[in-house]
N, C-alpha and C positions, 0 to 999 in steps of 0.2 A: 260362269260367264260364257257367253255365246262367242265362236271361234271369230265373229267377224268384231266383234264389238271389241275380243282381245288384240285384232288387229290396229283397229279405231284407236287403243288406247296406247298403243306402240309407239303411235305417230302424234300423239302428241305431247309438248314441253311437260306436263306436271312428272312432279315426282311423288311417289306415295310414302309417306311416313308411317308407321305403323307407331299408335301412340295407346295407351290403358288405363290412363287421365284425363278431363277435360281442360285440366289446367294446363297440359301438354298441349293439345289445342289449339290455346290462347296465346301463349305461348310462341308459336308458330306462327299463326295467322294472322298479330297483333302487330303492327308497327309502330307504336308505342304503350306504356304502360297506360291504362285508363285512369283517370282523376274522378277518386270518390265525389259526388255529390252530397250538398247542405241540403236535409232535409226535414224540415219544420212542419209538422202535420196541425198543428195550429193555427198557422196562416195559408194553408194553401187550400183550394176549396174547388169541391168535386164538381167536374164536368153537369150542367143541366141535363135533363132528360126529357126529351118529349113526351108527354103523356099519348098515350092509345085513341084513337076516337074509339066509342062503343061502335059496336058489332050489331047488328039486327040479327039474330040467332035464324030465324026461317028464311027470311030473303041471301044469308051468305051462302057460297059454295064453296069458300076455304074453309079449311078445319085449324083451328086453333091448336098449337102444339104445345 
């Protein structure tokens, strides 16, 4: 870390926890416990997708990736 940026970080409120879990983490950073989700793959149905228009191969100058 650069001397001025260790200054930077002098001055300001965070404190750094040193953690080796991301549960530690959560943990932390979390102000309340999350509530699992119902999730029924049966009735829930995938986002539409726009189809492509065709491409004219000689007239593009994108390249398809």
């Amino acid at each position: 870390m650069s001397e001025m940026n260790s200054r930077r970080l002098m001055l300001t409120p965070l404190r750094i926890v040193p953690v080796s879990r991301m549960d530690e983490v959560l943990a932390r950073a979390l102000t309340r416990k999350p509530e699992p989700i119902e999730w029924d793959e049966t009735t829930t149905t995938a986002a539409a997708v726009p189809e492509e228009a065709p491409v004219e191969e000689e007239a593009s100058t994108l390249t398809a990736h």
